[in-house]
Residue frames relative to the residue before (quaternion, step in Angstrom):
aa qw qx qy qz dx dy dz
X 1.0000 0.0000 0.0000 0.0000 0.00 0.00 0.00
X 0.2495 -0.7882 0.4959 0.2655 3.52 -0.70 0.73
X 0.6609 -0.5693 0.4395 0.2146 2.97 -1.72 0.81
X 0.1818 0.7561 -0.6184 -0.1135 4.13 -1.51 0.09
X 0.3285 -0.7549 0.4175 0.3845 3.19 -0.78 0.55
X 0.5316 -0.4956 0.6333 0.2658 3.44 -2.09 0.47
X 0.0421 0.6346 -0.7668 -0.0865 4.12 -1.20 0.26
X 0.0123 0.6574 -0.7462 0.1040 3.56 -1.21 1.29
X 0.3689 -0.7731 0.5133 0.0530 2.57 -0.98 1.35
X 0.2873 0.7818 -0.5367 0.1348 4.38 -0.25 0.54
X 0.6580 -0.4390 0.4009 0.4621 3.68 -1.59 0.38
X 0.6202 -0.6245 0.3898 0.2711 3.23 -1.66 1.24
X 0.4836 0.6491 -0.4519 0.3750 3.66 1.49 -0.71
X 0.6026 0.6841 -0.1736 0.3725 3.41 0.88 -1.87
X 0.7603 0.4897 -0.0708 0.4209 3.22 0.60 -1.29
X 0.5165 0.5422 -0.2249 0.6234 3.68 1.64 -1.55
X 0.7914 0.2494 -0.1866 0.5259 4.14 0.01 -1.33
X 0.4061 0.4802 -0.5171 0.5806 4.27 1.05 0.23
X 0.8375 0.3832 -0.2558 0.2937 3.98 -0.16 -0.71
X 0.5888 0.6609 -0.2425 0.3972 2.48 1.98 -1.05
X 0.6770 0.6314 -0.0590 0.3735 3.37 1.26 -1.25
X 0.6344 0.4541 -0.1280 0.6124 2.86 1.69 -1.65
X 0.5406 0.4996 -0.4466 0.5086 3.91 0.92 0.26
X 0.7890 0.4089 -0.2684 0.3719 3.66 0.29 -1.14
X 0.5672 0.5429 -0.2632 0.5606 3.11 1.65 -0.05
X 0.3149 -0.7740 0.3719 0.4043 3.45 1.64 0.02
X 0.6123 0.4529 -0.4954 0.4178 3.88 0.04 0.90
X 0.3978 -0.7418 0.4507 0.2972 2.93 -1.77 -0.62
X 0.8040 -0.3834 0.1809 0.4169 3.61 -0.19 -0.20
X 0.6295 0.4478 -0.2992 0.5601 2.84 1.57 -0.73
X 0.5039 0.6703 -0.3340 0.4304 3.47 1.08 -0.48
X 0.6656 0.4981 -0.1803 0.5256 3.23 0.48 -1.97
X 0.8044 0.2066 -0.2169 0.5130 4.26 0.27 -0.48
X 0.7348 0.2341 -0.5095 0.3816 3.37 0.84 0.76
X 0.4746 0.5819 -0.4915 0.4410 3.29 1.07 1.18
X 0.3875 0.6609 -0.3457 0.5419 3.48 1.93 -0.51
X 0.7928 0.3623 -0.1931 0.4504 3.53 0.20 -1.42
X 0.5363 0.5413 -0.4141 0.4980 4.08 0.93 -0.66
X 0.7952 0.2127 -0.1649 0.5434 3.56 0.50 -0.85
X 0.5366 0.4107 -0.5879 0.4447 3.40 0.47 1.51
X 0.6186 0.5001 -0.3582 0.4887 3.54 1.00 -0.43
X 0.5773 0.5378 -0.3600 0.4979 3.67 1.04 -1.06
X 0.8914 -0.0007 -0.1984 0.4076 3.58 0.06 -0.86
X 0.6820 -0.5344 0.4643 0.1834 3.65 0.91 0.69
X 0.6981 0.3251 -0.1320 0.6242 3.52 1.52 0.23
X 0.3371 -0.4977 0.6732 0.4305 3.93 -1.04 0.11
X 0.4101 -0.6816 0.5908 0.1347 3.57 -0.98 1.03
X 0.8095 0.0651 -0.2833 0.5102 3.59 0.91 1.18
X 0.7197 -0.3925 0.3864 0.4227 4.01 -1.55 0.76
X 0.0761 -0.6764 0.7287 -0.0754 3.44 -1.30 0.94
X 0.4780 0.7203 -0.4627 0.1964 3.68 -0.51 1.40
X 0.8025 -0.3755 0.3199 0.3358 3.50 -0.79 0.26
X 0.8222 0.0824 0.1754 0.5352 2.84 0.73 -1.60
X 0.1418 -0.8287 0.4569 0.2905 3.82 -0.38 0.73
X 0.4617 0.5416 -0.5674 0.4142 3.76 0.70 0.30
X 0.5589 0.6587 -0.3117 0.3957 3.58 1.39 -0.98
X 0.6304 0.5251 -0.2094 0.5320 3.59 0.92 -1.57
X 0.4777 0.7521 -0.2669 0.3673 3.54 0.91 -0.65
X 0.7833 0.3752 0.0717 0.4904 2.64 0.33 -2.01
X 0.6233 0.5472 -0.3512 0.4344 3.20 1.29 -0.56
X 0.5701 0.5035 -0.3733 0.5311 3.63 1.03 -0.89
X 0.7923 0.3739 -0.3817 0.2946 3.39 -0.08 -1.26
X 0.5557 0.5771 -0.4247 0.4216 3.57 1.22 -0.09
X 0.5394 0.7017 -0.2234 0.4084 3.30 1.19 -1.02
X 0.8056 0.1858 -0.0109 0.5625 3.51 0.70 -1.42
X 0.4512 0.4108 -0.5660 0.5544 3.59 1.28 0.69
X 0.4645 0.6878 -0.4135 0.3743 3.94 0.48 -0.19
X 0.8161 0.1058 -0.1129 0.5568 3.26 0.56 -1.28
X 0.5007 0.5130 -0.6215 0.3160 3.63 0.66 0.77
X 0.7109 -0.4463 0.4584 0.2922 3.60 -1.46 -0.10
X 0.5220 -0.6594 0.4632 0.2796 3.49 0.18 1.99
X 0.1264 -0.7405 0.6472 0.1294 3.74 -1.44 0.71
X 0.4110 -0.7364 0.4491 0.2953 3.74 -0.50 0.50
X 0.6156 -0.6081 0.3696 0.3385 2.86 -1.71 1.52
X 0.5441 -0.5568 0.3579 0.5156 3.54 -1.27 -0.65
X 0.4816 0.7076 -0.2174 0.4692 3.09 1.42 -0.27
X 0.4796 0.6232 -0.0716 0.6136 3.66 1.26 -1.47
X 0.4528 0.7676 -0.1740 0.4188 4.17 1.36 -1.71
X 0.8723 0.3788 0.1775 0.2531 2.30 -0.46 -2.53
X 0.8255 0.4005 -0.1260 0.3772 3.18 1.01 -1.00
X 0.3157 0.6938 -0.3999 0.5090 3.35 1.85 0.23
X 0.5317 -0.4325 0.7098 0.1627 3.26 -1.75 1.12
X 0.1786 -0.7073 0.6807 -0.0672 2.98 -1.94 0.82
């Protein structure tokens, strides 16, 4: 398969403590973002929470996985059931 290159543009700090990281981890950058991109296509998703706020992202999951649990009744919902 042939090869092309990617240019991303980010602050030099970013970029210095991105290599830095991606060394002690024994790769390199180019590595580190084409394992980023393999495991977007595999799962069809960024493989992690993008948000503003992390109490926000939070809240976002727990909405997320209260969705696909099994709805609990209100107290109200309780109360109003025949017997």
């Amino acid at each position: 398969m042939s090869q092309v290159t990617l240019s991303v543009r980010m602050d030099e700090d970013v970029k210095r403590l991105f290599d830095a990281y991606c060394a002690e981890m024994g790769m390199n950058a180019s590595v580190a973002v084409n394992i980023f991109a393999k495991t977007v296509i595999r799962q069809r998703r960024i493989p992690f929470t993008i948000a503003a706020d992390p109490i926000e992202a939070a809240l976002d999951e727990a909405d997320a996985e209260a969705a696909q649990s099994p709805r609990l009744l209100t107290h109200q919902e309780v109360f109003s059931k025949k017997i």
